[in-house]
PADRENSE-89676 format. One record per residue (C-alpha): residue in one letter; x, y, z. Coordinates in pm, whole numbers, plus 50000, padded with zeros to 5 digits. Layout:
AXYZ ...
***
This chain:
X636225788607226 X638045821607284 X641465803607196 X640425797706913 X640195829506707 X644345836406756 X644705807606579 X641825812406306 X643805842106257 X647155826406221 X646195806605946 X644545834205772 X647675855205790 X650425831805829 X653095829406090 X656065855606104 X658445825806091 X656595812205834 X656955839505627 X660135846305662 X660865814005588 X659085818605278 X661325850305208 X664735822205225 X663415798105010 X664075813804699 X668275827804805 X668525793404984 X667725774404643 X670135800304433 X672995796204682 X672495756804698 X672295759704281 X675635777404289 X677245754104511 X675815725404323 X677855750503947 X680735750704133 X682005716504224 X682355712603843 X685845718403855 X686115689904124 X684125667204036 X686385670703645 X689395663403799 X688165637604044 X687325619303719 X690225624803505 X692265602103840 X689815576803817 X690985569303408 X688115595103243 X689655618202938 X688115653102881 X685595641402625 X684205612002815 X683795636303113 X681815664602910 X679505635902735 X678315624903079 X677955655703181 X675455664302967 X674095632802862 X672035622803190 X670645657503209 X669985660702887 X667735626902919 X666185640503212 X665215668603056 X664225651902743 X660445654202856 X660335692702770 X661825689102433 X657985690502255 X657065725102192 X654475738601969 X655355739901587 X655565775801577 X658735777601848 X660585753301630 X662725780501486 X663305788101830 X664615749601934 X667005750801623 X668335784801781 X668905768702121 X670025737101957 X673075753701792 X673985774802119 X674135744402265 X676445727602045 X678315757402125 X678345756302457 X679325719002475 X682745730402285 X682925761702545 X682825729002865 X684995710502656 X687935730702601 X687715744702980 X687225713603121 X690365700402941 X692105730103032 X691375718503398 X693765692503302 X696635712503157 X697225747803336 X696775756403690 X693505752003817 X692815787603987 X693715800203659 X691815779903428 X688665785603688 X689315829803651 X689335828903288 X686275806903258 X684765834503523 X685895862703276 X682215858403085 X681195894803168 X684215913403010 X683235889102682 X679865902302754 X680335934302733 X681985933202432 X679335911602226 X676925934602392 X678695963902236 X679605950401900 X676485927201822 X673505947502017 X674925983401919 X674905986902293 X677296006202495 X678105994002840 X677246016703152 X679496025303400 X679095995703663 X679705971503307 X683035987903277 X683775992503610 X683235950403647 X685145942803352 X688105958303456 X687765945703805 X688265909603645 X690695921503416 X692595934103702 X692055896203883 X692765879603600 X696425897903563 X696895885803963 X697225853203861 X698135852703505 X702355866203568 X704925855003400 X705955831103685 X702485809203662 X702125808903293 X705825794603248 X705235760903040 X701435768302997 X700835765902611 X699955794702487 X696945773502325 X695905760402604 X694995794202749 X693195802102404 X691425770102471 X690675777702783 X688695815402692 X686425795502410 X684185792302726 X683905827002873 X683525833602521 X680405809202408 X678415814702759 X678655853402715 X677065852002343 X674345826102509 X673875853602768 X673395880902484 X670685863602288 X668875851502595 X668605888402707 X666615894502420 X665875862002193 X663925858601936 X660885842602044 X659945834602384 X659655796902502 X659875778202859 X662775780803035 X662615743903055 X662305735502691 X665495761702685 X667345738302876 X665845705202671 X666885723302371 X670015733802479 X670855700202613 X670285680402299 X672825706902104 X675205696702308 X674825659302284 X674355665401908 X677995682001897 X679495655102139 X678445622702017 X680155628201703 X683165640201841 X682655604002072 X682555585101783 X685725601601606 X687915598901899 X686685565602049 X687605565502441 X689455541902612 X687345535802885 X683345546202885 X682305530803205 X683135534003514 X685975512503675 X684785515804012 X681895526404274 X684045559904304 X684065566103958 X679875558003915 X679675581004186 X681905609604029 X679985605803722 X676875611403932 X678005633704084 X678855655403766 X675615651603602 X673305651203842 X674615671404163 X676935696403975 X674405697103637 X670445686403677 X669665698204103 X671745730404044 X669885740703718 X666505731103853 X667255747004210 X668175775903994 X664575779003821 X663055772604118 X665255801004317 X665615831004057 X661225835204045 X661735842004430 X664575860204460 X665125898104379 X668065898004055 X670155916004289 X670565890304511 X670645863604268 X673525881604141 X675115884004506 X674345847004616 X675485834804252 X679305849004322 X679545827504557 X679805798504267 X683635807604241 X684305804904533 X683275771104537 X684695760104222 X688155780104338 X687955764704669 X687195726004612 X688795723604234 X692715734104389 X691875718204768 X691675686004543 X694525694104358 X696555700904657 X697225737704501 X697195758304796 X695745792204734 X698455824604774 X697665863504800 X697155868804449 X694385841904372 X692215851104686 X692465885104586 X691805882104202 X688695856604362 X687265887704602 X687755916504331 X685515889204067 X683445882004279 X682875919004344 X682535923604014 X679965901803959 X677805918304251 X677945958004034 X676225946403755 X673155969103668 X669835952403747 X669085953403390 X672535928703329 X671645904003630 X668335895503470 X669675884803105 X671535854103218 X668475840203430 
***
């Protein structure tokens, strides 16, 4: 009987390790999320070798998530203005993956990974010339940190025989995700973050299928198990888990750390996306990869909360 009121009082209170625990649930889910973001750049090229184009690649990876999340596509009649908003930033965005996904394919992968990562200096410049509003000191001070990368990697010597278009191509994506950011820091009505997504995910089906239809691919299903399993693997561990884990994470995690755990999807993307390329990483890429991901860690707290 007297044992028994340590253990009355465990319950009541919890465990230390079970609260702490608790306390790693939330950074555990963002940093598995951003893992999940950043084999993108793998799992693109992984395809391409096993007889995918660019387009057929995008469509799948957005088409199985976008049926997943199809469920959370009903919203009440007077968000429907709302759903035609995310719709068309979702067409958007599935030009934005298209264009960097095919730049994957056609300039050097570290390069084509920094300029998709160069979102915040776009950011800051919608911010300022759409929302009237200036950018603080830490903006700045990020922007030109990735500015700085960005000029690492991007010398004369790596861009010789890189289309000039296909670097233009390549910046529609930094572009489109930094104007999502922007309205979702303050849209115009407030929905679910999963009818967001449902939204967001039938814009860009609604933008690709057409562009599927135009441009007919040569080959639509898989060849192989490896290529069912890199298609997989694109929609569901590098699109759906991530975006979920993501919801689950940011409620339980402070926006400074999700900011902190959430660089570390470059590293991932830089790491995997030239290991599988066999394009060893030199001085300049690992630093340009360190002062973004630095960057990315400044923001103000009011910054790291819009993208969530």
């Amino acid at each position: 009987m007297q044992s028994s009121a340590p253990e009355i009082t465990c319950k009541l209170h919890g465990s230390p390790q079970h609260s702490n625990l608790s306390q790693l649930a939330g950074p555990l889910m963002i940093f598995a999320s951003a893992c999940g973001f950043g084999l993108n750049p793998l799992f693109v090229q992984f395809l391409a070798q096993e007889g995918f184009d660019t387009l057929t690649t995008t469509f799948y990876r957005f088409a199985i998530p976008g049926l997943i999340c199809a469920a959370f596509l009903p919203l009440a009649r007077a968000l429907w203005p709302e759903a035609v908003r995310m719709l068309g930033l979702g067409m958007l965005n599935g030009i934005g993956a298209y264009c960097y996904f095919d730049a994957l394919q056609t300039i050097p992968v570290s390069l084509a990974i920094l300029i998709y990562y160069t979102y915040p200096v776009f950011c800051v410049i919608i911010g300022w010339g759409w929302r009237k509003r200036r950018p603080c000191r830490n903006a700045s001070l990020a922007a030109m940190l990735i500015l700085i990368a960005v000029s690492l990697v991007a010398t004369p010597e790596t861009l010789r025989g890189v289309p000039a278009s296909a670097i233009l191509s390549c910046a529609i994506a930094p572009l489109v995700f930094a104007g999502h950011i922007q309205y979702l820091a303050k849209p115009a009505q407030h929905i679910p973050a999963t009818g967001r997504i449902a939204w967001s995910s039938a814009g860009h089906l609604v933008i690709l299928i057409p562009m599927m239809l135009l441009s007919p691919p040569e080959q639509l299903l898989p060849q192989s198990i490896s290529g069912l399993y890199g298609l997989l693997g694109i929609s569901i561990i590098a699109a759906t888990i991530p975006q979920f884990m993501f919801l689950a994470g940011v409620k339980r995690t402070a926006p400074e750390q999700v900011a902190i755990i959430g660089a570390s999807e470059l590293i991932i993307a830089m790491l995997t996306g030239t290991w599988f390329m066999q394009q060893p990483l030199g001085q300049p890429e690992i630093t340009a990869m360190l002062l973004i991901c630095i960057a990315l860690m400044i923001r103000t707290r009011k910054e790291v909360q819009a993208p969530a």
